[in-house]
C-alpha positions, 0 to 999 in steps of 0.5 A: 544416628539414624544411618545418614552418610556424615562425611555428606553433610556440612553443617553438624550438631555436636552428636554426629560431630562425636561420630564423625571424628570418632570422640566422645560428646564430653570432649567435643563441648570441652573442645567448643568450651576451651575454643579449640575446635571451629564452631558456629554458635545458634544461641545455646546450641553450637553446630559444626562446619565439617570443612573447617573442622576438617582443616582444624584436624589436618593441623593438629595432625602429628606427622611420624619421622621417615626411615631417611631421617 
């Protein structure tokens, strides 16, 4: 990478999609692959929009039980 602040920029390859969510590259295509993760296709190539992704992530998010509970 060459430094660029990710969080910044909306539309993104599958190498810095890797570093922004924190995942290997390998898991990202097996996401793209299995149609698990919101994606743009450009031909062979894939680029991701970070809003959607971001949505995607809230919605996979495990939520721990309260002490109330």
């Amino acid at each position: 990478m060459d430094g660029r602040d990710l969080s910044a920029k909306r539309f993104q390859d599958v190498e810095e999609m890797s570093a922004y969510l924190g995942i290997s590259k390998w898991l990202i295509y097996k996401y793209v692959k299995n149609r698990e993760i919101p994606f743009i296709p450009f031909g062979r190539l894939v680029r991701f929009d970070r809003l959607a992704v971001e949505k995607w992530a809230e919605k996979r998010m495990v939520r721990g039980f309260s002490a109330t509970n």
